[in-house]
Jmol script that loads the backbone (N, CA, C; Angstrom):
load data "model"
ATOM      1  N   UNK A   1      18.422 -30.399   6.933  1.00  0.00           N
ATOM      2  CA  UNK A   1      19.195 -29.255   6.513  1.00  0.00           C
ATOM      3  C   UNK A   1      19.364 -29.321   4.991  1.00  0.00           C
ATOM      4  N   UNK A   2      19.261 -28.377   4.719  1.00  0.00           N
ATOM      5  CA  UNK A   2      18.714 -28.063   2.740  1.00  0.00           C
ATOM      6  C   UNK A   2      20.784 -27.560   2.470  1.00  0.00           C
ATOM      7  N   UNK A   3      20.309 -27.956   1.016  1.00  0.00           N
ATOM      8  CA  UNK A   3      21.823 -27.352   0.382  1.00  0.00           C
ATOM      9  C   UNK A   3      21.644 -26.172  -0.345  1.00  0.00           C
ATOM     10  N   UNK A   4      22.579 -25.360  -0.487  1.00  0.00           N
ATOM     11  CA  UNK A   4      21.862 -23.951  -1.538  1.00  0.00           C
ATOM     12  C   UNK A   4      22.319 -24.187  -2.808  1.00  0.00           C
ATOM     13  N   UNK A   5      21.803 -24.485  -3.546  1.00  0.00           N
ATOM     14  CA  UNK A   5      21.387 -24.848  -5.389  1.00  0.00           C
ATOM     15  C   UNK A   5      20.641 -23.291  -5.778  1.00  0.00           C
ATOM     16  N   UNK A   6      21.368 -23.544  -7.784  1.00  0.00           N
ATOM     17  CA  UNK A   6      20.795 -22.143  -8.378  1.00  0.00           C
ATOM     18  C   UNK A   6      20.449 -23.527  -9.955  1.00  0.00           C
ATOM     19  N   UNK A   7      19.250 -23.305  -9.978  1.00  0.00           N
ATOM     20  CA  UNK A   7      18.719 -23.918 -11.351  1.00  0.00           C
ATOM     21  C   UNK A   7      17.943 -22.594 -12.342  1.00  0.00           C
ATOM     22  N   UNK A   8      18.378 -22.895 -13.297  1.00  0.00           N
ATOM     23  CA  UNK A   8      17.710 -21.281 -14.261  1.00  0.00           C
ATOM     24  C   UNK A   8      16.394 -21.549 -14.583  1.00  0.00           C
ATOM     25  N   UNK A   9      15.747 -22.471 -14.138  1.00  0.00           N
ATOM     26  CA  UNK A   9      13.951 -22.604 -14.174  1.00  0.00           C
ATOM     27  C   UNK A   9      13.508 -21.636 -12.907  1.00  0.00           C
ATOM     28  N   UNK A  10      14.489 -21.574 -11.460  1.00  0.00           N
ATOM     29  CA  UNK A  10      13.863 -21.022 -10.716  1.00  0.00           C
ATOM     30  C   UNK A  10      14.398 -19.845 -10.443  1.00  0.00           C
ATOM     31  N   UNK A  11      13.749 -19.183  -9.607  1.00  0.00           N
ATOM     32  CA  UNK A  11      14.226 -17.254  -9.032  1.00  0.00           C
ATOM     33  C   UNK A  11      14.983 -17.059 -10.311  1.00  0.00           C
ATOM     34  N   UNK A  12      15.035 -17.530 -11.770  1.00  0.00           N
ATOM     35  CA  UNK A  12      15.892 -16.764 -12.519  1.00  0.00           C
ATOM     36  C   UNK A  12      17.124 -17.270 -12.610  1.00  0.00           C
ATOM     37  N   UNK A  13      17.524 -18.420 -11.499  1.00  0.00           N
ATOM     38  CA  UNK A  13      18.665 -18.748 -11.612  1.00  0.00           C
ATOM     39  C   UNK A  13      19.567 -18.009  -9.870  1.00  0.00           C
ATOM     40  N   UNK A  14      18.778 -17.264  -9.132  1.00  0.00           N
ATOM     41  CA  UNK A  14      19.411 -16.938  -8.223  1.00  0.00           C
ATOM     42  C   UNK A  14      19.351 -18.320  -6.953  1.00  0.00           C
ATOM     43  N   UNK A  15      20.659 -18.227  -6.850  1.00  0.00           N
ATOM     44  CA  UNK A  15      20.490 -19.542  -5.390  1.00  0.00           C
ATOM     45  C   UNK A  15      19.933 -19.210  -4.636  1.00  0.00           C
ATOM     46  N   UNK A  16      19.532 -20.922  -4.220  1.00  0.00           N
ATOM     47  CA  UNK A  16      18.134 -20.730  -3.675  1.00  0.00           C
ATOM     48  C   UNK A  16      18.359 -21.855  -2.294  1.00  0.00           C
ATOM     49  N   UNK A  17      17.310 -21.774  -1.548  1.00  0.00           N
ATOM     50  CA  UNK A  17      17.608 -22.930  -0.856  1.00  0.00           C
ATOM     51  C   UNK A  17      17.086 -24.386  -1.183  1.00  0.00           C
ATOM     52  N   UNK A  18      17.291 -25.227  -1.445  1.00  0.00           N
ATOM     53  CA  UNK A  18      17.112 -26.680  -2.263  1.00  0.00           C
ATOM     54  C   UNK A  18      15.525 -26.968  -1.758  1.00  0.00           C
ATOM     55  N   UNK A  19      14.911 -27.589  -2.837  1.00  0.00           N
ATOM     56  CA  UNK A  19      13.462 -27.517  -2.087  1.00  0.00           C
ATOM     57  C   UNK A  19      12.350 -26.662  -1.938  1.00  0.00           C
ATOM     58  N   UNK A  20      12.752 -25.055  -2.048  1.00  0.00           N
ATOM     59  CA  UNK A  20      12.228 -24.259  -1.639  1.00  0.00           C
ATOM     60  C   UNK A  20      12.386 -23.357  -2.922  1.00  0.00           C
ATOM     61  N   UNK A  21      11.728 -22.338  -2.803  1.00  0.00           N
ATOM     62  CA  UNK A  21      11.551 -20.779  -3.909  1.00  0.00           C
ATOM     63  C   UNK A  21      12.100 -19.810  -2.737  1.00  0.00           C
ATOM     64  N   UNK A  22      12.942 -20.625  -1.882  1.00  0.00           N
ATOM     65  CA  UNK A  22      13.223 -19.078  -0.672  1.00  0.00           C
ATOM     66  C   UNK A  22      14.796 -18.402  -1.441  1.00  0.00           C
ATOM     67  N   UNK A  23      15.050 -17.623  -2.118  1.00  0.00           N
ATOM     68  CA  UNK A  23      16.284 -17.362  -2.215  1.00  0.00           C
ATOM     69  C   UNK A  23      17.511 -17.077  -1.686  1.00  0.00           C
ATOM     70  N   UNK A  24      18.633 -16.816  -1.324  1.00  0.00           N
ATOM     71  CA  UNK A  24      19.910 -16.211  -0.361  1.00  0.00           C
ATOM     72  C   UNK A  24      19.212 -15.292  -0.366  1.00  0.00           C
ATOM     73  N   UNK A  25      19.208 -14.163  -1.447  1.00  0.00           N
ATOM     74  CA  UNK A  25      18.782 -12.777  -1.401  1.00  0.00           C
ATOM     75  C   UNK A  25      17.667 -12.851  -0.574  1.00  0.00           C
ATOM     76  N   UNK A  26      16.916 -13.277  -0.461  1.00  0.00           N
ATOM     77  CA  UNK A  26      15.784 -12.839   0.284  1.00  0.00           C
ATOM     78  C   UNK A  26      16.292 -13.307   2.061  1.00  0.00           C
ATOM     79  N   UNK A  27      16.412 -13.812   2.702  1.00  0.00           N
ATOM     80  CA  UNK A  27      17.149 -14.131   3.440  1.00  0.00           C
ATOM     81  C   UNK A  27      18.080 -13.144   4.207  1.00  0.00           C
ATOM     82  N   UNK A  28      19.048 -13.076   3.466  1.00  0.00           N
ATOM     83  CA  UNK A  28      19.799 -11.780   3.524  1.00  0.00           C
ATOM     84  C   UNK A  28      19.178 -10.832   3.750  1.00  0.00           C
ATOM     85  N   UNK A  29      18.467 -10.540   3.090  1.00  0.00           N
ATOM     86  CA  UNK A  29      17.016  -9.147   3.296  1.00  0.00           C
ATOM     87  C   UNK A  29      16.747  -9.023   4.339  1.00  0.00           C
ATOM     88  N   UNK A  30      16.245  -9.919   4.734  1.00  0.00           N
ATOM     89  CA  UNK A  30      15.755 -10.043   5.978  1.00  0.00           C
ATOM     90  C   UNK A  30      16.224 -10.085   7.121  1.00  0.00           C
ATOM     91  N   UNK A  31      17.182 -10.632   7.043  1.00  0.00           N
ATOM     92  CA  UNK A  31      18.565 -10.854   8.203  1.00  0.00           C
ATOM     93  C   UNK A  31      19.051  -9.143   8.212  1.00  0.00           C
ATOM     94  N   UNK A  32      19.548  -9.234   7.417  1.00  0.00           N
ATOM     95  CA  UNK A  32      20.599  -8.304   7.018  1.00  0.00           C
ATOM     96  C   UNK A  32      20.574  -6.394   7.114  1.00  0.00           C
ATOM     97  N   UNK A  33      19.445  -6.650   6.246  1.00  0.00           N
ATOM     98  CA  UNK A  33      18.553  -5.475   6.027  1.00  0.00           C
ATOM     99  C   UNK A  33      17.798  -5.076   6.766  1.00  0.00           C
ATOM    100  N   UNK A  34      16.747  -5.704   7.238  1.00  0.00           N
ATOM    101  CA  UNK A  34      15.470  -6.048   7.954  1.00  0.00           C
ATOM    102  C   UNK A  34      15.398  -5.862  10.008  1.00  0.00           C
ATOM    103  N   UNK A  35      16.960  -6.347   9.527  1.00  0.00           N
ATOM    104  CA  UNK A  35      17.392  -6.711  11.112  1.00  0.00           C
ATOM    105  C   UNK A  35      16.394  -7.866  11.706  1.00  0.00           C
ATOM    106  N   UNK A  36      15.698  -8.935  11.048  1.00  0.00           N
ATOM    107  CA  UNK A  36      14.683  -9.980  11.750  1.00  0.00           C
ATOM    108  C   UNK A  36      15.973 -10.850  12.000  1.00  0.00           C
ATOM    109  N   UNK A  37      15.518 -11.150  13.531  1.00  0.00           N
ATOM    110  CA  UNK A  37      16.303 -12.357  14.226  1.00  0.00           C
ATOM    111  C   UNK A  37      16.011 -13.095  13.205  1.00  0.00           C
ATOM    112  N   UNK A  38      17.049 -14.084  12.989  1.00  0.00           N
ATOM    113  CA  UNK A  38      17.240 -15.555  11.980  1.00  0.00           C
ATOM    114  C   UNK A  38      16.519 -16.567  12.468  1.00  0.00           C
ATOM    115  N   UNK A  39      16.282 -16.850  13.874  1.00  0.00           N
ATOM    116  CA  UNK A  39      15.405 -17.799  14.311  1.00  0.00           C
ATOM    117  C   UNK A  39      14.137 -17.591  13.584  1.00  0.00           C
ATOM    118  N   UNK A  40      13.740 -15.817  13.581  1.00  0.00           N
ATOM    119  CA  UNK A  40      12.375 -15.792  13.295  1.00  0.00           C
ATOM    120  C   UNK A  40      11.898 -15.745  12.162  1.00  0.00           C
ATOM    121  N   UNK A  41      13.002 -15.731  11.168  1.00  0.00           N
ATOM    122  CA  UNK A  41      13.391 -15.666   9.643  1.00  0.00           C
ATOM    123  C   UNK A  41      12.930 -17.320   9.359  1.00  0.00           C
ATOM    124  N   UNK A  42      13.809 -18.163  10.105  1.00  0.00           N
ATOM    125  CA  UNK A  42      13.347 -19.877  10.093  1.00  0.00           C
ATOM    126  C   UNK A  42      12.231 -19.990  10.605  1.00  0.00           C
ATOM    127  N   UNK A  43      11.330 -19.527  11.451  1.00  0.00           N
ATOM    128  CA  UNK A  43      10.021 -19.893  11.699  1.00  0.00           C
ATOM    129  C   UNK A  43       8.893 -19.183  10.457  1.00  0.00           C
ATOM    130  N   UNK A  44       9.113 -18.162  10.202  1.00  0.00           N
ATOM    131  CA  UNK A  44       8.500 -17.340   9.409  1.00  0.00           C
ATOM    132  C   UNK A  44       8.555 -18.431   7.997  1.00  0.00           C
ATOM    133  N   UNK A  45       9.497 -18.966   7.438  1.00  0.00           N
ATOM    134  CA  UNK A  45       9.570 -19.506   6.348  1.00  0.00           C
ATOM    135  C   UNK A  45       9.609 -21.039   6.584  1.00  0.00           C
ATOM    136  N   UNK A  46       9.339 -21.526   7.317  1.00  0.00           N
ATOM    137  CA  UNK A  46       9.544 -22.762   7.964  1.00  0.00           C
ATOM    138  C   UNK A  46      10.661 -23.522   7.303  1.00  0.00           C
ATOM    139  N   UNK A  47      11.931 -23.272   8.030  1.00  0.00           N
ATOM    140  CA  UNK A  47      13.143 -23.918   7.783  1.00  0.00           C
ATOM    141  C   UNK A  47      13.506 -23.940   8.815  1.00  0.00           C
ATOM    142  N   UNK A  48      14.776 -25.077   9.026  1.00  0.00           N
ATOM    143  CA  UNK A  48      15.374 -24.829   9.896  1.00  0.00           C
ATOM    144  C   UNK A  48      17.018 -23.845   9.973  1.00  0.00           C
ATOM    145  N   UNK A  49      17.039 -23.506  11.489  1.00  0.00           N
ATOM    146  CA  UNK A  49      17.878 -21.866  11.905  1.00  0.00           C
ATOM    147  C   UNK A  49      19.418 -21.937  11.490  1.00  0.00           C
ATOM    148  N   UNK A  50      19.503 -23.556  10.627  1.00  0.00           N
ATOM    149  CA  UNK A  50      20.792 -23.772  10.092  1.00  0.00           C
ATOM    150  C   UNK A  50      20.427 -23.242   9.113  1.00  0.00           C
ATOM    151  N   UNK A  51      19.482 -23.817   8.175  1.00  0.00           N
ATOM    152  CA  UNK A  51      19.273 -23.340   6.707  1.00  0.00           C
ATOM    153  C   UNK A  51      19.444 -21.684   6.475  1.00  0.00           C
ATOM    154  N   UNK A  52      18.998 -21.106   7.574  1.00  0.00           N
ATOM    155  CA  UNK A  52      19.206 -19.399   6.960  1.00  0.00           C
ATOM    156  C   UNK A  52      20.467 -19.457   7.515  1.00  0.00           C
ATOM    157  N   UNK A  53      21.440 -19.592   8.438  1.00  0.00           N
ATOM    158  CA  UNK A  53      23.048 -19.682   8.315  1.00  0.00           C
ATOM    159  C   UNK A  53      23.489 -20.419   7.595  1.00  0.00           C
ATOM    160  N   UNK A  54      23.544 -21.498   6.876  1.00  0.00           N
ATOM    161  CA  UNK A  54      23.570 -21.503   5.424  1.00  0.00           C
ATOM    162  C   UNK A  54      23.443 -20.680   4.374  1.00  0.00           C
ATOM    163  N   UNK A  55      22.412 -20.007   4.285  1.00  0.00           N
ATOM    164  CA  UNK A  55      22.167 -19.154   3.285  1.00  0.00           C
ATOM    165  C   UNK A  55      22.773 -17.978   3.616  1.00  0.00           C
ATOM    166  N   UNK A  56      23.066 -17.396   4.884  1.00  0.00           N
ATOM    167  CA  UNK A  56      23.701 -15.899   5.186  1.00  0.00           C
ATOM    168  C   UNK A  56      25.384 -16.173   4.451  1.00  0.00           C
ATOM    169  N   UNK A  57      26.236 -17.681   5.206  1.00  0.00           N
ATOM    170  CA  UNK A  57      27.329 -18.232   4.794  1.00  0.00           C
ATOM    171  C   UNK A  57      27.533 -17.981   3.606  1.00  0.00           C
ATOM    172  N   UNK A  58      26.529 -18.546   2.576  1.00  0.00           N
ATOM    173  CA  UNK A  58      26.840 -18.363   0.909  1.00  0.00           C
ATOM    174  C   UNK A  58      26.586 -16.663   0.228  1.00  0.00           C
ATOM    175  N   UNK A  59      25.697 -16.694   1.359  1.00  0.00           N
ATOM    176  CA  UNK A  59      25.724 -14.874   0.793  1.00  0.00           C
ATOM    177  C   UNK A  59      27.386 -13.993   0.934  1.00  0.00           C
ATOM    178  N   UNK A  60      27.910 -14.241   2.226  1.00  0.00           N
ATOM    179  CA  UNK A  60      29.099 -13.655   2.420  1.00  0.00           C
ATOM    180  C   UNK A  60      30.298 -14.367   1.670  1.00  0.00           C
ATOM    181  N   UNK A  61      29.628 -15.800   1.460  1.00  0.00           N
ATOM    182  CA  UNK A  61      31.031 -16.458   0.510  1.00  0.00           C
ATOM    183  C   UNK A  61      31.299 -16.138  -0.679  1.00  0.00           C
ATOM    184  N   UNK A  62      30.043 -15.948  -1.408  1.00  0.00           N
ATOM    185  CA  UNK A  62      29.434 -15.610  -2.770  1.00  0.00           C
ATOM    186  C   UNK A  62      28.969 -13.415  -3.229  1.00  0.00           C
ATOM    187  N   UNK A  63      30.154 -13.037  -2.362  1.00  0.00           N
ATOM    188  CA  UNK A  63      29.699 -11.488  -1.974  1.00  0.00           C
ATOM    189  C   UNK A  63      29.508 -10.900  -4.065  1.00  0.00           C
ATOM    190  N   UNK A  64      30.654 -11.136  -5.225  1.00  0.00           N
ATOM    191  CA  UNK A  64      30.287 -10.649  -5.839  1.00  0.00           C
ATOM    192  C   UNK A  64      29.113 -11.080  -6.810  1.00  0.00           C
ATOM    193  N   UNK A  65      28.502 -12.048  -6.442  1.00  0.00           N
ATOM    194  CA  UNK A  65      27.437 -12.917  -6.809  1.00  0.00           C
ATOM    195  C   UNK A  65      26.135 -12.322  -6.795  1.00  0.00           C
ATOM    196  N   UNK A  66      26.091 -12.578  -4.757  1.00  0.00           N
ATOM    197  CA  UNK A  66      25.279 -12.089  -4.371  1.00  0.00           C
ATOM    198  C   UNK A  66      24.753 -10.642  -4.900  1.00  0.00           C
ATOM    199  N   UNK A  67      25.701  -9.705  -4.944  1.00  0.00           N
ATOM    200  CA  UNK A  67      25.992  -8.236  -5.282  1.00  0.00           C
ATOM    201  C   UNK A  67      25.221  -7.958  -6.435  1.00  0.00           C
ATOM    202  N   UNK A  68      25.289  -8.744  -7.642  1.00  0.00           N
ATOM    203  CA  UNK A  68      25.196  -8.949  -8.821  1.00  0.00           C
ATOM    204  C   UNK A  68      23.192  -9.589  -9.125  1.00  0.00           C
ATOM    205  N   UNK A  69      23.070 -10.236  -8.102  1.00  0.00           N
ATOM    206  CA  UNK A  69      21.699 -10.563  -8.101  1.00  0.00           C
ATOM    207  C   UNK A  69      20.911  -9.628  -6.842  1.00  0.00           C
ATOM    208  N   UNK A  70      21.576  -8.998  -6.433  1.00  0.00           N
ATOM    209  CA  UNK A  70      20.704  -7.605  -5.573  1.00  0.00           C
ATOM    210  C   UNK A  70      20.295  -6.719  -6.755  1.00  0.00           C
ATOM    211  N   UNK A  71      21.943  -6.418  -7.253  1.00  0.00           N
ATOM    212  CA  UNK A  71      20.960  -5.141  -8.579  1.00  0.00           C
ATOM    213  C   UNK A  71      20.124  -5.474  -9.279  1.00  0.00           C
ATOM    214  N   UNK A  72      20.333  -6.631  -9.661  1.00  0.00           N
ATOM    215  CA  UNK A  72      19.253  -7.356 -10.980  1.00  0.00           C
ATOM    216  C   UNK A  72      17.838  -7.166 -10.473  1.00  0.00           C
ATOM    217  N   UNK A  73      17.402  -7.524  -9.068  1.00  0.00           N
ATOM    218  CA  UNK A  73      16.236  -7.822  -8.096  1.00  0.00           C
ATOM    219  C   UNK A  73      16.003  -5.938  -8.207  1.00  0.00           C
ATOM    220  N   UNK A  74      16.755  -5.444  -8.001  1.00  0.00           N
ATOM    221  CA  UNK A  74      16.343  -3.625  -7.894  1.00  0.00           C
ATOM    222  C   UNK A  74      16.253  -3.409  -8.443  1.00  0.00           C
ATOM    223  N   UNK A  75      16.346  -3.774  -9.842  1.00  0.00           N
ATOM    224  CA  UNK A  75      16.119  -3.050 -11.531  1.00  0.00           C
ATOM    225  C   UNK A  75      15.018  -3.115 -11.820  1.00  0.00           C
ATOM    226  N   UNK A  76      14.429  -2.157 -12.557  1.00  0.00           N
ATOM    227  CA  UNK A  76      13.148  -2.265 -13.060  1.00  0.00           C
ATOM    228  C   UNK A  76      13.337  -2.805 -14.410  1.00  0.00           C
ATOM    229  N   UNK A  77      12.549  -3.705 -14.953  1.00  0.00           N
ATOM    230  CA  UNK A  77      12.418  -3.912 -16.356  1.00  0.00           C
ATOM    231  C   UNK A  77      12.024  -2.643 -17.089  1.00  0.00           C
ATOM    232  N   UNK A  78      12.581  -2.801 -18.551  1.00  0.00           N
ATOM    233  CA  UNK A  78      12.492  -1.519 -19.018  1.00  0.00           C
ATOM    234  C   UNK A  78      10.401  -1.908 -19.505  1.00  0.00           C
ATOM    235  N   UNK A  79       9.999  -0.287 -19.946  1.00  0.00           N
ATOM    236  CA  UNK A  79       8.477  -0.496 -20.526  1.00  0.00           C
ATOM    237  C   UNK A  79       7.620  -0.507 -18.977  1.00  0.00           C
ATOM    238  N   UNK A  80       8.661  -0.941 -17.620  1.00  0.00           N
ATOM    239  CA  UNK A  80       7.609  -1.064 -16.312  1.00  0.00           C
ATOM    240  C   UNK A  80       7.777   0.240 -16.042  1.00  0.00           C
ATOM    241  N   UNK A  81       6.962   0.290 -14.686  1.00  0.00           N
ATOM    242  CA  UNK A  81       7.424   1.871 -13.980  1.00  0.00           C
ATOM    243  C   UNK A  81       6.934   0.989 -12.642  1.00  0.00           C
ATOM    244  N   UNK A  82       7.556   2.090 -11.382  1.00  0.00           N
ATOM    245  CA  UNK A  82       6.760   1.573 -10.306  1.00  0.00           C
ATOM    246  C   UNK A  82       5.389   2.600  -9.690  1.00  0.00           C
ATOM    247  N   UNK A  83       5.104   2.118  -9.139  1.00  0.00           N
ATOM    248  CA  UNK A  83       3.874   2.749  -8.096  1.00  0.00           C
ATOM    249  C   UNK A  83       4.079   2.993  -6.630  1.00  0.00           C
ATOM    250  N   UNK A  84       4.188   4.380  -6.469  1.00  0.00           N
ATOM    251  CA  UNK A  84       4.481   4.968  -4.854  1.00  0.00           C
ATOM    252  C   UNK A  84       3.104   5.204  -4.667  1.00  0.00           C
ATOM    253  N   UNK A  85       1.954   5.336  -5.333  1.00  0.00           N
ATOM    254  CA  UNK A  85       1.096   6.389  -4.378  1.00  0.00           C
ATOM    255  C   UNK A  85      -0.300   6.327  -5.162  1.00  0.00           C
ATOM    256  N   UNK A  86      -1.799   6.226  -5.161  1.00  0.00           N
ATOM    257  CA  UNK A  86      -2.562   6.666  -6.126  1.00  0.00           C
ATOM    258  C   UNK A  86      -2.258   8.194  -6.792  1.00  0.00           C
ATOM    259  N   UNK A  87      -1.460   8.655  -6.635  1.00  0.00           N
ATOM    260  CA  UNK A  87      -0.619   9.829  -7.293  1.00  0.00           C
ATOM    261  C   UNK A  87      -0.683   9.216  -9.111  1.00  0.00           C
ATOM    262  N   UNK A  88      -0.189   7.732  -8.631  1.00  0.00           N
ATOM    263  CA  UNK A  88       0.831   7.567 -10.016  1.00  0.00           C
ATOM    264  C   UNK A  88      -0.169   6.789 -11.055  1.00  0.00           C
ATOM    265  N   UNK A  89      -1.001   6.375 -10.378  1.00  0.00           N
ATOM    266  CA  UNK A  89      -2.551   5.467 -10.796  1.00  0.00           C
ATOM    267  C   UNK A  89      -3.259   6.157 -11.888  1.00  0.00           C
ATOM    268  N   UNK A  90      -3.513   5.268 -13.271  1.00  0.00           N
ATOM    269  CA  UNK A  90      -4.188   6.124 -14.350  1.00  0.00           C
ATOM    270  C   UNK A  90      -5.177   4.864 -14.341  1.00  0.00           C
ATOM    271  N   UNK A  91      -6.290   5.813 -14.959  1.00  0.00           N
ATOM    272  CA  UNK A  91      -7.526   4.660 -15.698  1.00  0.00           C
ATOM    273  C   UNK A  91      -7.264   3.738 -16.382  1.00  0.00           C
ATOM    274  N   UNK A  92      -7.604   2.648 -16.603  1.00  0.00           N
ATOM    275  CA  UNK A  92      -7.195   1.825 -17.939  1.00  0.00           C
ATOM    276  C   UNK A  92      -7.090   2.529 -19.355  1.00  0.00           C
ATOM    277  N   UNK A  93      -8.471   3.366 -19.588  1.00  0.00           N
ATOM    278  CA  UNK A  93      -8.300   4.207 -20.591  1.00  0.00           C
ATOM    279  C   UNK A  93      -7.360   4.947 -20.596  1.00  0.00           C
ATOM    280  N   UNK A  94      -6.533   5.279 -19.981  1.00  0.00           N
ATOM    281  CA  UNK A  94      -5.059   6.180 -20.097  1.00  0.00           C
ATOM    282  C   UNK A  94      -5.402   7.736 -19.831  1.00  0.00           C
ATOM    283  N   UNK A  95      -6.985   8.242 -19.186  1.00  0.00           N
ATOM    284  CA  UNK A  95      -7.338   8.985 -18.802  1.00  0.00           C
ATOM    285  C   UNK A  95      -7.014   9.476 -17.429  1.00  0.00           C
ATOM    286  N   UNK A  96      -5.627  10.677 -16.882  1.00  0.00           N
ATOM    287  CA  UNK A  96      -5.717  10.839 -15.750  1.00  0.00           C
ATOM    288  C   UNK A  96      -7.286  10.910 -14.844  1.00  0.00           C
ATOM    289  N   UNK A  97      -6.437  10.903 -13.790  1.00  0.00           N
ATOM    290  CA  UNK A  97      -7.532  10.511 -12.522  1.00  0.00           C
ATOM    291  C   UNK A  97      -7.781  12.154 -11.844  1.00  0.00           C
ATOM    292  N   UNK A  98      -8.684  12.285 -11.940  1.00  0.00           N
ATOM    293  CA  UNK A  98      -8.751  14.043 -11.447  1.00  0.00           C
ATOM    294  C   UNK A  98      -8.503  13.480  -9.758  1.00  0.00           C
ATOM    295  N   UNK A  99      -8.092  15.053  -9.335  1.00  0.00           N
ATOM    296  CA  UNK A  99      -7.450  15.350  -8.405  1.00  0.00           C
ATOM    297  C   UNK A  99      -9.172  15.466  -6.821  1.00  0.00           C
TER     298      UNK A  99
END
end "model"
wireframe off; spacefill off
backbone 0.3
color backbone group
């Protein structure tokens, strides 16, 4: 059974589970969001089904934390954009893509 640690070399500094690049947030996601049984959350990531109740625990202990590294994870960096669709897809040359 892993401890949940946040070091600023990894995810940025978001806690994480010890050992691993798996974050709370992601976890949570998945649990939470996702609705994936937690067993299958621990098989999927190979941990054990304490470690993601661990990590759900610190998510709800840590709510304005957590909160705080959801938006950060949803933000776009500025200068990015995202991509829904070859809609949004240009040439390298910066030449739209005819229709």
């Amino acid at each position: 059974m892993s401890e949940i640690i946040s070091t600023p070399d990894t995810l940025g500094g978001a806690p994480r589970i010890e050992g691993r690049r798996i974050g709370v947030h992601h976890i949570a996601k998945q649990v939470l969001d996702a609705e994936v049984d937690p067993a299958q959350v621990a098989a999927d990531y190979d941990l054990e089904l304490a470690d993601i109740y661990r990590a759900l625990t610190y998510y709800y202990d840590h709510s304005d934390e957590m909160r705080a590294v959801r938006k950060q994870r949803q933000s776009i960096p500025e200068g990015m954009h995202v991509v829904e669709g070859p809609d949004d897809l240009e040439r390298r040359d910066g030449v739209e893509k005819e229709a």
